[in-house]
N, C-alpha and C positions, 0 to 999 in steps of 0.2 A: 858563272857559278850559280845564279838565282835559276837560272832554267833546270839547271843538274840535280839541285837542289827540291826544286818544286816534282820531277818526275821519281827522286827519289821518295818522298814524302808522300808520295801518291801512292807508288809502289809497296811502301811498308803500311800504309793504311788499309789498300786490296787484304795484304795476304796474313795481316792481324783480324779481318774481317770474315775471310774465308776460315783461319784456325776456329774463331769464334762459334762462328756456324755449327762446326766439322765436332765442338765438343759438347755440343750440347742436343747431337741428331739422340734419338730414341730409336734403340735398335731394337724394340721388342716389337713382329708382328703384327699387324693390325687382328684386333678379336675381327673371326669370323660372325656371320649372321646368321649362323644354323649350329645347332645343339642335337647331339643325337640325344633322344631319351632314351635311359639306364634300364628301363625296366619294360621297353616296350620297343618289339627287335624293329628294326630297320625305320621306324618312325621320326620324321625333324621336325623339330619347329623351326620356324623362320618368323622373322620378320624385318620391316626396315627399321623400327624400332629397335630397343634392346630388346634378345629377346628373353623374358627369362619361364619360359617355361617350367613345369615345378610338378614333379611326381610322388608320391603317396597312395602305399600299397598297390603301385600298377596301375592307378590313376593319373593322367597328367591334366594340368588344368591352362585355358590357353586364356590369355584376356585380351581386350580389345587391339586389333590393330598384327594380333600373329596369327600364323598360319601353322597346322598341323598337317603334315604331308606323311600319307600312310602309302607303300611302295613295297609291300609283302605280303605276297598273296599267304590264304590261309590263316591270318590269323584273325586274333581277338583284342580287341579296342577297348577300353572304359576312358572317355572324355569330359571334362567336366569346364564347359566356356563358362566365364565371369563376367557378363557385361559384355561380351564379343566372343570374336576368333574366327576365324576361317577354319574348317576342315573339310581338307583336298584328299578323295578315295583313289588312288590311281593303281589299283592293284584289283585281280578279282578272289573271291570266296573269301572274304571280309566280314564277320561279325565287329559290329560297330554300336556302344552302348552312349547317348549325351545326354547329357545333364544341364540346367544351366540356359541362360540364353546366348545362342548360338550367332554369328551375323550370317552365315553362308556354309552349308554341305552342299557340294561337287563329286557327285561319283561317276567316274570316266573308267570304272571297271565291272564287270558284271556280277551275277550272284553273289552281291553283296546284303545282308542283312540289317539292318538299321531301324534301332530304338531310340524316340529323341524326341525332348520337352519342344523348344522353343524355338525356331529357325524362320530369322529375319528371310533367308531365301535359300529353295534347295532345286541345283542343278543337276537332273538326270542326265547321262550321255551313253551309260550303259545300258547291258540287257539282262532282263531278268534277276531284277534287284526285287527288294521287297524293301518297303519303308514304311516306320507306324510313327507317327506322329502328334504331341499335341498341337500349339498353332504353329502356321507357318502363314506366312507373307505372300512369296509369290513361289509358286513350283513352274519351274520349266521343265518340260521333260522334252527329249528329242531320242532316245532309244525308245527299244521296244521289248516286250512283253515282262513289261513292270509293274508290280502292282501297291499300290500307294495307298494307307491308309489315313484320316486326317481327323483333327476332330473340329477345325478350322483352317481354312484359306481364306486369302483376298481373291488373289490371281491365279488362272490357272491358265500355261498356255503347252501345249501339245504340239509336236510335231511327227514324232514315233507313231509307229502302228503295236495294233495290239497290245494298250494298254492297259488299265484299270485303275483309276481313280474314285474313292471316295471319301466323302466327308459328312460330319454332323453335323456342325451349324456354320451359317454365313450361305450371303448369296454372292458368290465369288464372279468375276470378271473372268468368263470362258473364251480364248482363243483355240478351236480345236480346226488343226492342218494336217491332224494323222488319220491314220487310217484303223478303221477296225478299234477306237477308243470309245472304253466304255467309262462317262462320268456320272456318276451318281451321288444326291445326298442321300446319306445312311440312314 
């Protein structure tokens, strides 16, 4: 009987354990990590963070650590980074307006147009972009025939042909491996 006894006791401990379990799961979906914004079409923000991206009047404003991914061609942007944000251009004929200090613009789409205060670093991959900017950090460019205006860089490094880069002040750190690139201070 003590053996019967001990597998039963075992038994009802299991499946009082299991009900335990079974009533206290949380059945609401895990929040996703992307937001479409409301007022700016086909635009996400992401991040690994929360992310809480936050629009006004067609403004969205990104802070440290999110990324704004723009993925529709044709249209028109007002971005406003707080202390960060990423913004990823992966679409082409992009008007694009930042505000704000920025940690990284990526455009992997072409004739996009881009107005913008402050960017820790900006990745060209397309062609025939246009970008004015106040400082920037480090520009990488590797597409071609783009032309960059700056009123400061650190770094400059090229890999594209037929570009044009220039700046007002600073004596920037030149890697040029394109072809047909013209660097000039202004």
């Amino acid at each position: 009987m003590p053996h019967r006894l001990r597998i039963i006791t075992v038994l009802t401990i299991t499946a009082a354990g299991l009900l335990t379990a079974g009533c206290g799961a949380d059945t609401t979906p895990p929040a996703q990590s992307s937001q479409v914004a409301d007022q700016i079409p086909d635009a996400t923000t992401t991040s690994s963070a929360s992310a809480s991206g936050s629009t006004a009047g067609g403004q969205i404003t990104v802070t440290r650590e999110m990324e704004h991914r723009i993925t529709e061609p044709g249209t028109t942007h007002t971005i406003r980074c707080d202390a960060g944000g990423d913004i990823d251009v992966r679409a082409d004929d992009v008007t694009l307006t930042l505000s704000g200090d920025c940690e990284e613009l990526e455009i992997d789409g072409s004739r996009t147009t881009v107005t913008s205060e402050n960017l820790n670093d900006l990745d060209i991959q397309g062609d025939s972009n246009s970008v004015t900017a106040s400082e920037v950090r480090e520009l990488s460019l590797e597409g071609s025939t783009n032309t960059i205006t700056l009123s400061s860089v650190t770094e400059i490094d090229v890999e594209g042909s037929d570009n044009t880069v220039s700046y007002e002040s600073g004596d920037p750190r030149v890697d040029d491996e394109g072809r047909n690139t013209t660097i000039d201070a202004a």
